[in-house]
Steps between C-alpha positions, in 0.01 A plus 500: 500500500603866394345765722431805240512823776332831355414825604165678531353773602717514864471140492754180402273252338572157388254234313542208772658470829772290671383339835809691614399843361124464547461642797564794374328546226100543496267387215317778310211372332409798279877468335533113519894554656620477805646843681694593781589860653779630279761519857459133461690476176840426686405242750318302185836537291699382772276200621491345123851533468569320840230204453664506145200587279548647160364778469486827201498777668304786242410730798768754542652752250820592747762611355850499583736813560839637467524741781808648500635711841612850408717525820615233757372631840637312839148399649471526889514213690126422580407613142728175395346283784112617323618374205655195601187434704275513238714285253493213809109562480445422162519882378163533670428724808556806690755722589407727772739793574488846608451792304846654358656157560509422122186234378497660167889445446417091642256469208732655259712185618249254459411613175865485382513176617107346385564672140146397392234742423372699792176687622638777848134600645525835694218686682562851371631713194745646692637136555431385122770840435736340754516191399514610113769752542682240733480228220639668231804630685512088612446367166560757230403252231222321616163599369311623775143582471263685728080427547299748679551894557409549071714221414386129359840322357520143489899467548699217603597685872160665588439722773148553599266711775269232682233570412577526076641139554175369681309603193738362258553177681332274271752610203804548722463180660712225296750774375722530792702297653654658863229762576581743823297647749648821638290622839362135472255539767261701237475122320282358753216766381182334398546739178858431454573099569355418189846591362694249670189224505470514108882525425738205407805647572693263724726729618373718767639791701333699777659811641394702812573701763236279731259280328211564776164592444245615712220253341787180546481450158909477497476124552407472140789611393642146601298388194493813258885544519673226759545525836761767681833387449736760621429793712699778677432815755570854500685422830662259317634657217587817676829642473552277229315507182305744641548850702541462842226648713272574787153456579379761703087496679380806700238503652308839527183628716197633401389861690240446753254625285578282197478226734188576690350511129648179406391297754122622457552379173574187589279417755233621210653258295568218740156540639325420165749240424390330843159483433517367140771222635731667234897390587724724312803249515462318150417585155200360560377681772616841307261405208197473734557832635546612148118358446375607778639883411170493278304567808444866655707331849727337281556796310536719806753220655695497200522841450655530876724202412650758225478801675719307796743325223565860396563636799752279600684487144485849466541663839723839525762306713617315218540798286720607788753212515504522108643871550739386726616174307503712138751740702719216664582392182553837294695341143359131486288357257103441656210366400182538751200231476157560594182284464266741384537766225365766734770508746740448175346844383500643825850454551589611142318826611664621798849335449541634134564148365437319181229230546414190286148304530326298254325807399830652374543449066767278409681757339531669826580264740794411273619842473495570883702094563701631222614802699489301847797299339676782364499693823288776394236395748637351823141416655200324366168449695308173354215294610508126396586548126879438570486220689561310231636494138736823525805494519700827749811371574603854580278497829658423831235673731125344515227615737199296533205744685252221435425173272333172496512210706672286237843376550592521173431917508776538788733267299444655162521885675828402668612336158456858325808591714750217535636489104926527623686810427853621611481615884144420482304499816169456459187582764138387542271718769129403573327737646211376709231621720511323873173453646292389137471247284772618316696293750343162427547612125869566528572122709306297241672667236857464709425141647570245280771663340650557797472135649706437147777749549588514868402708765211753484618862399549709826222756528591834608303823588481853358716615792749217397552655183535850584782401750819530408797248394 
């Protein structure tokens, strides 16, 4: 028997089935073929060839490359360990490694050494530019293609946003052999997975900072891309690959009246909460207070939920402690992140700095990155839009005045400072308000990460930091 393997529509079909294959396939009557998800297409090759079935494999159009390195660059030690650790794994998996510390330059290695066609999935333009202008100074003559932002070529080396490669899955699917996943916790998306579920590529490569999610979904990634097969810290990597640096918390107070107001916000809040049996301590239990916002009580519970959320992301003491830290450190590079664009704007206002939010043009947020780098601007105010996908190696100085309770925020934020320079010495403050649930916030975001890296970072108080050395 001669298993014929063929591709279609996201799917590997064949006309019969193996006993050792046929578990994976499923019979579709409508077609009269058997089919099986597309991400199966490696396990099938490999379990004919070890049971020693023939098989004609018509499925893929992979092609092979000639990629030839424009400059031999000494990779760091743990960039070498990646790649050896993926190679042990069957070039499947992920690489998980901090901001700064280099991912893009391991997949540049694993695509010199898997020269087969490849699909690199980013989550942003900006990062489709990156990659692209990092490519060509890898590879000057490899053919290297770009889908999404205006652009729909069908090149041997593709680089693609997300979402442009979710809907063009079906025809991208057997035409790539290693396909990478930069920020490869976006993958796991409902929207996005398809990518991974319909493709054949064998080869797989995940890259991230932290591959958490806050709906758990990062599991699937064992399946979508191969399990997590070499990971490093900040704390880690410090002084090394990447800048050393400090982690600073302070802790700040709210005035008396800000906090008399607060807490009658709460207890508005906590009081409705109560009597619905509403726990706000899982996704869940957000989305029913969500629903129950439809309601006048809801409405007025949410609506003090906000008004307290604002208060103590927004009080005056932080703009205080952002005076003093701006001045401490007169020359450096800074970037200041803020959850919400109204504090962004605020800032931006009555500091005289440059501010970038989703609602800024393209045009214009590369202009003012363009000057951050060249020194023209020292200071940029942001919200969450340069968390990820931007690269300002320049920036030494980051002040986080408020965020999420993700993990991967904190990591990503400190990330946008640790890229190594000469004399380099780089500095993370978190401002946050004592006494609120901006407290709670700040731990869950801290806590994992730092039951990974060591001991938790020592808090200190606004006094603290106007003392002096």
């Amino acid at each position: 028997m001669t298993v014929k393997l063929k591709y279609d529509r996201g799917t590997l079909i064949t006309w019969e089935t193996p006993q050792v294959i046929a578990p994976l396939f499923t019979w579709d009557d409508r077609s009269q073929l058997y089919r099986a998800p597309g991400q199966c297409y490696r396990q099938v090759v490999e379990t004919l060839r070890a049971h020693g079935v023939k098989h004609q494999d018509e499925a893929t159009e992979f092609k092979t490359l000639e990629l030839r390195v424009s400059r031999e660059v000494e990779p760091y030690l743990h960039q070498t360990e990646a790649l050896a650790a993926w190679k042990q794994a069957g070039r499947q998996g992920v690489v998980v490694l901090p901001t700064g510390s280099g991912k893009t330059f391991v997949a540049q290695l694993a695509m010199r050494d898997t020269p087969r066609s490849t699909l690199i999935c980013v989550p942003t333009i900006d990062l489709l530019h990156q990659w692209y202008s990092g490519l060509l100074a890898a590879f000057p003559d490899a053919n290297i293609g770009l889908l999404g932002g205006g652009s729909k070529d069908r090149t041997a080396v593709l680089i693609s946003t997300y979402d442009s490669a979710t809907i063009h899955a079906e025809e991208l699917a057997n035409q790539y052999a290693l396909i990478i996943f930069d920020e490869a916790h976006h993958l796991p998306a409902p929207f996005t997975r398809v990518i991974a579920e319909m493709s054949l590529a064998p080869y797989r490569l995940g890259l991230t900072a932290t591959p958490k999610r806050s709906d758990g979904r990062e599991a699937d990634l064992d399946t979508l891309v191969g399990p997590v097969v070499y990971h490093k810290t900040p704390a880690e990597l410090g002084g090394g690959a990447l800048a050393d640096y400090q982690d600073v918390k302070i802790l700040i107070r709210l005035s008396s009246t800000e906090q008399a107001r607060y807490d009658e916000l709460i207890a508005q809040r906590n009081e409705f909460l109560w009597r619905m049996h509403i726990k706000l301590g899982s996704p869940e239990g957000w989305q029913k207070f969500i629903n129950a916002s439809g309601t006048l009580e809801g409405r007025k519970a949410m609506l003090a939920h906000r008004e307290a959320r604002s208060i103590a992301f927004g009080t005056d003491g932080k703009l205080r402690v952002l005076e003093e830290v701006l001045a401490n450190h007169p020359t450096e590079r800074t970037l200041i992140f803020t959850d919400d664009n109204a504090m962004v704007y605020r800032i931006s206002r009555e500091f005289f700095i440059p501010a970038i939010t989703h609602q800024t043009p393209v045009k214009e947020r590369h202009d003012l990155l363009q000057q951050f780098r060249a020194g023209t601007y020292r200071i940029l105010v942001t919200s969450r839009v340069l968390n990820e996908g931007v690269d300002v190696p320049e920036a030494s100085i980051a002040v986080v005045l408020s965020g999420t309770a993700t993990e991967r925020e904190h990591i990503q934020r400190l990330g946008r400072i640790l890229r190594k320079s000469e004399g380099k010495k780089a500095v993370l403050y978190e401002v946050v308000t004592e006494g609120t649930s901006e407290e709670r916030v700040s731990q869950q975001r801290r806590g994992e990460w730092n039951s990974q890296r060591g001991p938790s970072v020592p808090t200190t108080t606004w006094e603290d930091v106007n003392a002096p050395d």
